[in-house]
Legacy VTK file of the C-alpha trace (Angstrom):
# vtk DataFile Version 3.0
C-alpha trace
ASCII
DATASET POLYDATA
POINTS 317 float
48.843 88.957 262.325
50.624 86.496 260.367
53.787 84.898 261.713
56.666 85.718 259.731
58.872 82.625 258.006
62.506 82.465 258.179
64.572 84.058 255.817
65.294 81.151 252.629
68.834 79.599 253.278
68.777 77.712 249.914
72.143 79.614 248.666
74.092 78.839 251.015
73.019 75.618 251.641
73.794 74.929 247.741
77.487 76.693 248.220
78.149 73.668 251.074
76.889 70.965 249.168
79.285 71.804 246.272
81.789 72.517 247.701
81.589 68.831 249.948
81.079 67.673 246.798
84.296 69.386 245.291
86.303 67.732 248.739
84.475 64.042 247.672
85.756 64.532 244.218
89.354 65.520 245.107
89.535 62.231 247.577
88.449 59.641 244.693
91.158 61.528 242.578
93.589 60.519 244.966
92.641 57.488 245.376
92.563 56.803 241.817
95.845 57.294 240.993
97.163 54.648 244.037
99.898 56.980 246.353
101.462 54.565 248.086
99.492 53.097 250.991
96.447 53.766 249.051
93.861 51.339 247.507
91.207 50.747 245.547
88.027 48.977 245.400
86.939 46.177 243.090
85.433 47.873 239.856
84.185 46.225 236.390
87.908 43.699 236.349
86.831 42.401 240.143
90.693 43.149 240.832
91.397 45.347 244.183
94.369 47.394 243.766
96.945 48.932 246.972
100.231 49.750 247.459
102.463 49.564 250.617
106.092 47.965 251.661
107.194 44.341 250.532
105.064 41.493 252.146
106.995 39.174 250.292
110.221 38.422 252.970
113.446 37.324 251.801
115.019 37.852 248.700
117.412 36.191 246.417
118.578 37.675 242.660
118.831 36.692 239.654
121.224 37.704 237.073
119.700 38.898 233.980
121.983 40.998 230.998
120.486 44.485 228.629
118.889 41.998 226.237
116.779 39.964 228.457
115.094 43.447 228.729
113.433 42.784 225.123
112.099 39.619 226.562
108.382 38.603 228.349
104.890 39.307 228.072
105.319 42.979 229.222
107.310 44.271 226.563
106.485 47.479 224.640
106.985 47.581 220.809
105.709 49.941 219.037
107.139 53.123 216.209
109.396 54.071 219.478
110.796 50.740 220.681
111.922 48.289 218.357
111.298 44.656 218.750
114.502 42.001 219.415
114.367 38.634 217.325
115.878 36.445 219.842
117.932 33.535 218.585
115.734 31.006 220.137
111.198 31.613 220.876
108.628 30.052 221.987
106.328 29.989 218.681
104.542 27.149 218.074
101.654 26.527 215.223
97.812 27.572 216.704
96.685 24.994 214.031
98.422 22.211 215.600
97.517 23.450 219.177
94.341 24.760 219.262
90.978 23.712 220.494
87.601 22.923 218.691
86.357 26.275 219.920
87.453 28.256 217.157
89.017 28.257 213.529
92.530 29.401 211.958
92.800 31.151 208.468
95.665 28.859 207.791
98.109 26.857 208.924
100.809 28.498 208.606
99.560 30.966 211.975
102.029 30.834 214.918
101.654 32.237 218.357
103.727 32.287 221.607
102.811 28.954 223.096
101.104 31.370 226.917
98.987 33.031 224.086
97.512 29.670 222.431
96.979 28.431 225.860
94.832 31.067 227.220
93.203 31.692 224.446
92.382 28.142 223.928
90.749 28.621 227.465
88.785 32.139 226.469
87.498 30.573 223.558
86.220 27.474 224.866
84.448 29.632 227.767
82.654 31.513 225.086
81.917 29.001 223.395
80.067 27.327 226.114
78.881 30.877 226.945
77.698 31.837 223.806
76.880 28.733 222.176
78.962 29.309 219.132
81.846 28.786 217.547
82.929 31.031 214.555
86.418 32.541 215.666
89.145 32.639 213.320
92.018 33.808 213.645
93.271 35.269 210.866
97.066 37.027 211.865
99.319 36.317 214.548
103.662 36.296 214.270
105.045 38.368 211.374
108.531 37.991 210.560
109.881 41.552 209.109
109.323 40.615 205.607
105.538 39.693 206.326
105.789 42.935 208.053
106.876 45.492 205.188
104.457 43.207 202.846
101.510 44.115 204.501
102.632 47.846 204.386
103.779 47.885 201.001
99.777 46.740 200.553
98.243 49.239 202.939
100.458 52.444 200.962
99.150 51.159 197.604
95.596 51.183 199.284
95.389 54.148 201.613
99.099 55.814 200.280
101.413 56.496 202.279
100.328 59.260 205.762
96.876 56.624 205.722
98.601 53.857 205.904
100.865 53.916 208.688
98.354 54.560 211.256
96.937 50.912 210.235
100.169 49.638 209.542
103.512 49.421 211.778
107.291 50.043 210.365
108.805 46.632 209.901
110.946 45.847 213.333
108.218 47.963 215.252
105.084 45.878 215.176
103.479 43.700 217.836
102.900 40.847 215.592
106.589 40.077 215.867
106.483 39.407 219.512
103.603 36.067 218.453
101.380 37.734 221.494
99.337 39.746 219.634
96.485 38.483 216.588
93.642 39.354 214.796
90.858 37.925 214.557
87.786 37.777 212.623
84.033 35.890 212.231
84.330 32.667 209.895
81.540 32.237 207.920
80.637 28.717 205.793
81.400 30.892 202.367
85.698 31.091 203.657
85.140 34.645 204.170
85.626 36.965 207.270
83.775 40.205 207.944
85.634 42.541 210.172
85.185 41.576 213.491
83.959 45.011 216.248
83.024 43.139 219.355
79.818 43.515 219.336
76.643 41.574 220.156
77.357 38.275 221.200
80.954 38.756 220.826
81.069 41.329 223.288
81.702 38.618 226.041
85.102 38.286 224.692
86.038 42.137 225.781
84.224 41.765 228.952
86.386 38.815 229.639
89.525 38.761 227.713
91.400 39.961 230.746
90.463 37.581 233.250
92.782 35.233 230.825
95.489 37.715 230.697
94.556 39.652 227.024
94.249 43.284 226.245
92.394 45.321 223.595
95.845 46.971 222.267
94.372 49.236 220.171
91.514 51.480 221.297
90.233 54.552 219.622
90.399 56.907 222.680
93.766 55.769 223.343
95.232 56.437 219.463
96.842 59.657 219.949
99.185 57.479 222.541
99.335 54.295 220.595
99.675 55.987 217.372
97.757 53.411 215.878
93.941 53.791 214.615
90.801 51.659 216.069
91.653 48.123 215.891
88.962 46.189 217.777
90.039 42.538 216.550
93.622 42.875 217.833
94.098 41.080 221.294
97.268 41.748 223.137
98.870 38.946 225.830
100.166 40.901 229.027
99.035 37.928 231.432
97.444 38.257 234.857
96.945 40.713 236.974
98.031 42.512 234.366
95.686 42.835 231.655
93.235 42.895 234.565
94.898 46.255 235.866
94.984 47.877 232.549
91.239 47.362 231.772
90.404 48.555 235.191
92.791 51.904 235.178
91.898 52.101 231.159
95.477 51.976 230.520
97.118 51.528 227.392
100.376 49.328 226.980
102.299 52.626 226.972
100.839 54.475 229.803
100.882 50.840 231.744
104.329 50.806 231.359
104.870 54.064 233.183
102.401 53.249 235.647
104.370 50.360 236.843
107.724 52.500 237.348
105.936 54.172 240.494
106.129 51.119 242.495
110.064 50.486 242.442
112.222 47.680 244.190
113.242 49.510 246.818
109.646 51.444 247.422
105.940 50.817 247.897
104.885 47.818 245.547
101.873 47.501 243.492
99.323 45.192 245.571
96.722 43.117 243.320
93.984 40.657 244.249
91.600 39.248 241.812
87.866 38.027 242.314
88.972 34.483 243.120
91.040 35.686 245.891
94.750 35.215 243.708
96.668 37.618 245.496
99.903 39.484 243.293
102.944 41.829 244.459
104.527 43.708 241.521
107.554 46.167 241.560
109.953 47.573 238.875
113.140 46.834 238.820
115.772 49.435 236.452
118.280 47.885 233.806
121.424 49.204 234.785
125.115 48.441 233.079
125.602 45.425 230.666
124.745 43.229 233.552
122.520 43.499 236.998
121.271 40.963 239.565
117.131 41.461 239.861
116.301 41.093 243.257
113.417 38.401 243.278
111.148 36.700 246.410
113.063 33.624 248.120
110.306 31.537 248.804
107.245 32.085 246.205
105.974 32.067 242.817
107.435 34.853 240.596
108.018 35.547 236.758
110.338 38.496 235.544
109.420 40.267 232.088
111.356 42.724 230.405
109.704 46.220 229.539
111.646 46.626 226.419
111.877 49.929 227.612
114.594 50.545 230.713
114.168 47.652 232.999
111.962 44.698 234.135
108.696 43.921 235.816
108.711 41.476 238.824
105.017 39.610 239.383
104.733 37.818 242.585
102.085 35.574 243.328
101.534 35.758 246.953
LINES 1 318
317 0 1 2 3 4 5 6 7 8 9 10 11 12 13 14 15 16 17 18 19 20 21 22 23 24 25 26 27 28 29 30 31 32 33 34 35 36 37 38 39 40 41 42 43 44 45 46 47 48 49 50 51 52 53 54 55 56 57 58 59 60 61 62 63 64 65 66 67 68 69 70 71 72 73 74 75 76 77 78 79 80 81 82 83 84 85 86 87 88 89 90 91 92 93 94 95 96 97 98 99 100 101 102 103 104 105 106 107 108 109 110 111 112 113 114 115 116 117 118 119 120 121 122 123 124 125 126 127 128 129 130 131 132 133 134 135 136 137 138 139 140 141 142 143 144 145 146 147 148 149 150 151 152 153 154 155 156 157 158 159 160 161 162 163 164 165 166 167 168 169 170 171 172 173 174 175 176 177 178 179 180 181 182 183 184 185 186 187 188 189 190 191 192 193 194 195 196 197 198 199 200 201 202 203 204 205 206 207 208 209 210 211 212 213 214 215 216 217 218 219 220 221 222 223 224 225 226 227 228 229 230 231 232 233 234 235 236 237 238 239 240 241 242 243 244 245 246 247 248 249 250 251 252 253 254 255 256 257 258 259 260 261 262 263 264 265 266 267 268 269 270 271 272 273 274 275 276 277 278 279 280 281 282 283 284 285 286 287 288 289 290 291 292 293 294 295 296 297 298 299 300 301 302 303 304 305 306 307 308 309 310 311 312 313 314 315 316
């Protein structure tokens, strides 16, 4: 007689494993999206995120008015939120103050003297890295009037609906902060083919936020940003921020909203990068014509405005 065999327990076997998969799923979920006391392992950026209560003892404040909300490297501008021309910036020509690493289309280029710096540094890294040197950049500041020249241009190309999804309202565009240019691929002929980030030049979006710059404009991210594909525009947010935003795949927007979960007077936003840099950040709210923004007594900190509501405190621990 042959011995009989156990009835199959495939199915339910299968019904366990999914649904342990389903638990497994929900945790990284959770995880993901940092509740306080949370954190989150080193992925593509090498920057670990957490959150938890102030490590950062005593505090002082500092007094800071509505209009020193439109100021820093973390402000928003875009068809919702206006820029502020302040009275007195920190432009200064990339011409005169860049490196050997890469070329300007003119002159005439300025940039906010943190963006020149770093990207003097970027560049020169992939130059070394990639062993050349054909950069340009071709767009940085744009006063209003550059601005509405450029979409005057774009309407007589694309008319009118095309164009402003390649072109921002004057008063609304990035390029009037001087952190944000274009850039293209200099050739010995003067001209510049559109620049994608690709091949060789892909180092630069694999790296770009270890010195502090963003890809603003991303095609997955356009029904947010409102503004089509633009892979030559580079954004300065500094570090950890641009580091955060490539790791979360934030956008400028949605980073700004992030930040607003980790308020003064809750858990902060822990950050530490590959090189062991450690960062506390927390959002403070603009309040009345006038507030004092509470800030660390003894340690490195810089406040930016969100041009939004309030400001963004970055402690280096």
């Amino acid at each position: 007689m042959m011995a009989k065999h156990p009835k199959r327990v495939w199915l339910p076997l299968a019904i366990v494993l999914l649904l342990l998969a389903g638990i497994v799923t929900c945790m990284w979920t959770l995880n993901r999206n940092l509740l306080p006391g949370s954190s989150r392992s080193p992925s593509g950026t090498g920057i670990h995120l957490g959150s938890g209560t102030s490590s950062s003892g005593e505090y002082n404040t500092v007094p800071m008015g509505q209009d020193d909300i439109h100021q820093g490297s973390l402000i928003l501008v875009n068809n919702d939120y206006a820029y502020s021309f302040p009275e007195d910036d920190q432009l200064v020509s990339v011409y005169e103050n860049k490196n050997k690493s890469y070329q300007v289309s003119t002159t005439h280029i300025q940039l906010q003297k943190q963006f020149v710096s770093q990207f003097n540094a970027m560049m020169e890294d992939f130059s070394a890295a990639q062993g050349i040197k054909d950069i340009i950049v071709v767009s940085g500041y744009r006063s209003k009037d550059d601005q509405q020249a450029i979409v005057n241009q774009k309407i007589q190309q694309l008319g009118k609906e095309e164009a402003m999804r390649w072109a921002a309202v004057p008063g609304y565009s990035e390029h009037h902060t001087g952190l944000a240019a274009d850039i293209g691929i200099y050739t010995s002929d003067g001209k510049s083919p559109s620049y994608q980030g690709q091949g060789k030049y892909a180092w630069i979006n694999e790296h770009c936020a270890q010195y502090g710059f963003v890809l603003r404009y991303q095609d997955d991210k356009k029904d947010i940003t409102r503004i089509a594909d633009e892979p030559w525009h580079y954004r300065y947010v500094g570090v950890p921020h641009a580091s955060i935003m490539q790791q979360e795949n934030l956008c400028l927007e949605e980073y700004t909203d992030f930040l607003k979960r980790y308020p003064y007077d809750g858990d902060h936003l822990t950050a530490s990068d590959e090189n062991g840099k450690q960062y506390e950040i927390y959002y403070f709210p603009a309040k009345g014509d006038s507030m004092n923004v509470p800030v660390p007594k003894d340690k490195e900190y810089w406040i930016s405005g969100n041009n939004v509501d309030g400001f963004i405190v970055t402690v280096q621990l």
